[in-house]
N, C-alpha and C positions, 0 to 999 in steps of 0.2 A: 504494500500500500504506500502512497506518495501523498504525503500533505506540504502544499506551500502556501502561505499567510503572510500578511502584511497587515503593521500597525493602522491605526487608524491616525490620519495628521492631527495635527495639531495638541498631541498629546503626550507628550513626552514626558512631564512634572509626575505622570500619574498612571505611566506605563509602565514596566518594570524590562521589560524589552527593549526601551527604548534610552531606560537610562544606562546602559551598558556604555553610550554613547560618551559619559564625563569617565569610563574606565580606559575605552579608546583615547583619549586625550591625554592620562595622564602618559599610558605609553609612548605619545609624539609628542611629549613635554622635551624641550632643550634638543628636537633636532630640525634641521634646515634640512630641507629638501630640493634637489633642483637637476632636471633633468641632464643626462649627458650629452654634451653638444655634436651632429651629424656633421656630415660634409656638406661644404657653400651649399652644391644644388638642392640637399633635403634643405638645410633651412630657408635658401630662397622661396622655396617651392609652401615650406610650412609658414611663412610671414604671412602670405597671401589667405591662411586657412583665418576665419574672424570665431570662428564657436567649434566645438566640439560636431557638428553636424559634418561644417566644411573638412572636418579634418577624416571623417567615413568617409566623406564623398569622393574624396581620393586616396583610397585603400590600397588600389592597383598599384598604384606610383609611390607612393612613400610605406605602405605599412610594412614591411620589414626594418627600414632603418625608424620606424617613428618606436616598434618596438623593440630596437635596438637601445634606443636612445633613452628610455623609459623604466628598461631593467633595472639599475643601480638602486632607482627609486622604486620599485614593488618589490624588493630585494629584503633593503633598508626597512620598510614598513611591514614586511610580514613577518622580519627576525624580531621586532622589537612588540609586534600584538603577540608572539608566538610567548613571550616571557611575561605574559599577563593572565590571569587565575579568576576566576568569581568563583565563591564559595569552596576552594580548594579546584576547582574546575578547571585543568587551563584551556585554551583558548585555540580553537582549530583554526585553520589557515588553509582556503580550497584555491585551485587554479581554475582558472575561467575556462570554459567548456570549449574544447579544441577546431579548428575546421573539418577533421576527419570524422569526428564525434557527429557532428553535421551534418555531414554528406551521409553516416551511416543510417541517422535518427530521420532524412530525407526519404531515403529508398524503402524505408518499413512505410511512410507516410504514401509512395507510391503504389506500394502493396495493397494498402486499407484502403484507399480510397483514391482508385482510378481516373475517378472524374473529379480531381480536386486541383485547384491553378492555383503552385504556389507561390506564382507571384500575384495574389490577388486572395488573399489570406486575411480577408477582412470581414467581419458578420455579415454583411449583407450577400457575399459570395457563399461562404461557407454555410449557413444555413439553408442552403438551397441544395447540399449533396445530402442525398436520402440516406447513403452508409455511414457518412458522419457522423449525423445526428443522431441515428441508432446507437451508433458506437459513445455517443457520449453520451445517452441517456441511459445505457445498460450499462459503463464504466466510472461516469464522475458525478460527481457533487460539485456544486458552481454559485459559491457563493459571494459577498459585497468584496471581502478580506482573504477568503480562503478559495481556497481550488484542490481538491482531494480526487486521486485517481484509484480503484482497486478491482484486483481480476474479479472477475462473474462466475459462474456455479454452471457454463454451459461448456461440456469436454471439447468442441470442436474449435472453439475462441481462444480459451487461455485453461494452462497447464493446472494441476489440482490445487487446490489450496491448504499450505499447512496449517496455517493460523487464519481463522474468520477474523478481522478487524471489524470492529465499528466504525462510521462515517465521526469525524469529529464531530462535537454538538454545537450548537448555536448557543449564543448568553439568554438563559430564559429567566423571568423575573418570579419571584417568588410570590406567596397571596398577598404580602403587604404593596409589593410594587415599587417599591424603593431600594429592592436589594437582589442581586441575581443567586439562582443556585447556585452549589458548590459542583465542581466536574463529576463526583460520583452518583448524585442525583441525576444528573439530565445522560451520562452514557449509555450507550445500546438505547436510549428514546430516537423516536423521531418528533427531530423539531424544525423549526421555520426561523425564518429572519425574524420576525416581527416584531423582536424585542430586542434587535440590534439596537445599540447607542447612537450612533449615529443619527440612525433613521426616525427615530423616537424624540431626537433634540428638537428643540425649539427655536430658532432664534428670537429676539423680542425685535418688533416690528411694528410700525405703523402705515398706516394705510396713505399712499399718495395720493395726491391732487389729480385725477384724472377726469378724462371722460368717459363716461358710461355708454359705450359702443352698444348697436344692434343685438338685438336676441340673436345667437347664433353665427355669429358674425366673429366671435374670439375664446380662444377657449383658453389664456392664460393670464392669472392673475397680476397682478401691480402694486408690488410693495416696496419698502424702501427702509433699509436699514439704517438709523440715525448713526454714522461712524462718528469717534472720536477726534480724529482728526479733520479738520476743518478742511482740507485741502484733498482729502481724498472723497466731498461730498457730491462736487460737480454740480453743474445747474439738469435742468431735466432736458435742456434743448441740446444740452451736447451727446446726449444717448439716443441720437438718431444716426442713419443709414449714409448720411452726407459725410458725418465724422468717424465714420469706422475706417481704419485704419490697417489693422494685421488683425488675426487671430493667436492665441493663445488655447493650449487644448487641457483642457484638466486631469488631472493625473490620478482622478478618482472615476471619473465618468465617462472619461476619454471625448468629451462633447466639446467642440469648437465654443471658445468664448471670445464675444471683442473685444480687441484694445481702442477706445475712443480717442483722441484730440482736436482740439480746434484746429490747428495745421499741419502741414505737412512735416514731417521729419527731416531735418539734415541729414545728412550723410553720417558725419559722426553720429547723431542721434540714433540711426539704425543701425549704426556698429555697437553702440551702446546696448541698446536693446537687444542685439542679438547673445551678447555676451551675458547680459542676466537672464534672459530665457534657458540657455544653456545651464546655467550656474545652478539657478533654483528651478524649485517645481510649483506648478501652480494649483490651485483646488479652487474649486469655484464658491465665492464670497469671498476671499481673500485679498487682500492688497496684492495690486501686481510690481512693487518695487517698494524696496525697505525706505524708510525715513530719509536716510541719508542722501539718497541717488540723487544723481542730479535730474533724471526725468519723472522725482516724485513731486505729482500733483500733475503732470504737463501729459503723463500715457494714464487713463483711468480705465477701469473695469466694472463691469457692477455689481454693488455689494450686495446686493438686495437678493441675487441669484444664488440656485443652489442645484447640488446636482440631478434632483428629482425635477428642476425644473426642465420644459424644453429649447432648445435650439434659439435664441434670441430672435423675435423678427426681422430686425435690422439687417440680422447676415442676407438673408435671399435679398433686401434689396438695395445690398452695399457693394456685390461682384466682387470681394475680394478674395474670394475663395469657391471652389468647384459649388456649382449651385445644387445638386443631387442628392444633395444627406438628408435622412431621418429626420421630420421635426424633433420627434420622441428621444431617438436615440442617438442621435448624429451616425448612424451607419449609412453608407457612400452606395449609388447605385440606388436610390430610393425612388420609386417612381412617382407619378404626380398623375391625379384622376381628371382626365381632361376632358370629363362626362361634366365635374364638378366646376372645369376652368368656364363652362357655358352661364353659371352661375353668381360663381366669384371671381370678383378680381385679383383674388390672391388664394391660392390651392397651395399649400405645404405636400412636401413630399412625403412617403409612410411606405415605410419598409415592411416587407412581408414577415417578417419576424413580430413587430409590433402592431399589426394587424390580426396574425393568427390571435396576440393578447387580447386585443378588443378592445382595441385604440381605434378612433375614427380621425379622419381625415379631418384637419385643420384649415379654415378656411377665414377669409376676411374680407372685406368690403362687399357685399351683397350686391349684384343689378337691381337698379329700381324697376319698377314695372311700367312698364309700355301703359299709357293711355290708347 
């Protein structure tokens, strides 16, 4: 069985997972770090790269000497986590999964699933292969944090099983509702999200100055989180389609969010920007640049948003990105009901994935009717 999780953000003070991270530190207390320097042409070649994207995108050409050049430093940093303990524990040290490893974990991927393009390894493709989705409904568990894999009970799929695991559990709340079970309570149960933390939070919210659109006519709410900083508050005219700028994609929803401004970027400004994109990760309600930056308060995002919510409107009619995604889910390849465009002037795209849910098609500004 195969379980992989991931914390929830914004919660480290209260994670215990996450505080390992002040044990990490004090191991790279007192050393300097600094790559070893390549021949003229890699670093001519590597000045030109501005973020960690540019420097994938030329793999071919540099990545032997870039990880030539990189050694000394994942050398230095694994001998010195390797001498750090929690709880008498010490501290394992894995190497990144190889290219061969790849090509091996590719050709089973061929095997399973014939009709699968894997350069096009996105939900909206992949839920459309009938063995796929077999294969992950009779093999995994797919949850917000976790992603759990383990062989089935059919001899012609996977090999016998020595030990039956249980599915990890979900955090389920107790009768008072203030305090979850203990692990030995909720194991071998089956349970649901539904008392995820996350999911369950609140923000505190007040309701914006709007207008009250058509019956039928929108189907997403408008609130506005009062932030503390004054400078990440924005007026309401600048969270239109005129001002969007780039996108930012959430690292919790994976859904396209905009970056607003009143103008255009410089040139430095978008090397800026690209280098804190790289840096950090974004989760949607969050500031998109720490206090400091010099483009805080000048790039804004909206706070008010969360990842249960859908696809901003703005995006469809700001072109700065593939107009095809998901209102719901931002999955790529989503089509658009043009039974519905005879109606509306504005038909949201809805992916066959969040259809089968029983999501309906998102629609906006209504025809008037013909006298």
């Amino acid at each position: 069985m195969y379980v992989a999780a991931r914390c929830a953000p914004g919660h480290s003070w209260i994670n215990p997972a996450e505080r390992v991270m002040s044990i990490l530190n004090i191991g790279l207390q007192n050393c300097a770090l600094s790559r070893q320097k390549g021949t003229e042409e890699f670093e001519k070649k590597l000045s030109r790269c501005t973020s960690q994207e540019s420097i994938r995108a030329m793999k071919q050409e540099i990545w032997e000497e870039w990880e030539a050049s990189l050694e000394p430093v994942k050398r230095t940093v694994e001998n010195r986590f390797r001498r750090l303990a929690l709880k008498d524990k010490p501290f394992q040290v894995m190497d990144v999964i190889t290219d061969n490893e790849m090509d091996h974990l590719s050709r089973h991927i061929d095997l399973l699933f014939p009709n699968m393009d894997k350069n096009k390894l996105v939900k909206s493709h992949t839920s459309r292969i009938e063995e796929y989705v077999k294969w992950l409904d009779l093999h995994c568990r797919q949850r917000h944090y976790s992603f759990q894999i383990r062989k089935c009970d059919q001899p012609e799929c996977c090999s016998p099983v020595t030990t039956r695991c249980s599915w990890l559990p979900d955090p389920v709340l107790d009768d008072t509702g203030n305090h979850y079970k203990s692990f030995e309570d909720v194991y071998t149960t089956n349970t649901t999200e539904e008392d995820r933390p996350t999911l369950t939070r609140r923000a505190e919210t007040i309701t914006a100055k709007k207008k009250v659109p058509n019956k039928g006519s929108r189907t997403d709410p408008i609130i506005n989180i009062v932030p503390e900083d004054i400078n990440l508050r924005g007026e309401a005219s600048l969270f239109t389609g005129q001002n969007a700028r780039y996108t930012v994609t959430c690292n919790e929803c994976e859904k396209p969010r905009i970056i607003y401004s009143k103008s255009k970027l410089t040139e430095r400004q978008k090397v800026q920007l690209a280098l804190l994109m790289s840096e950090y990760e974004y989760t949607c309600g969050s500031p998109l640049t720490p206090p400091d930056h010099s483009l805080h308060g000048k790039l804004l995002t909206k706070l008010n948003i969360e990842c249960k919510n859908p696809v901003e409107t703005a995006y469809y009619s700001s072109s700065i990105d593939r107009p095809d995604i998901c209102y719901y889910c931002g999955a790529s390849e989503a089509p658009t009901d043009m039974e519905l465009k005879k109606q509306f002037k504005t038909v949201f795209p809805l992916c066959d994935t969040c259809r089968n849910k029983g999501f309906k098609v998102a629609t906006l500004r209504p025809y008037g009717k013909h006298k």
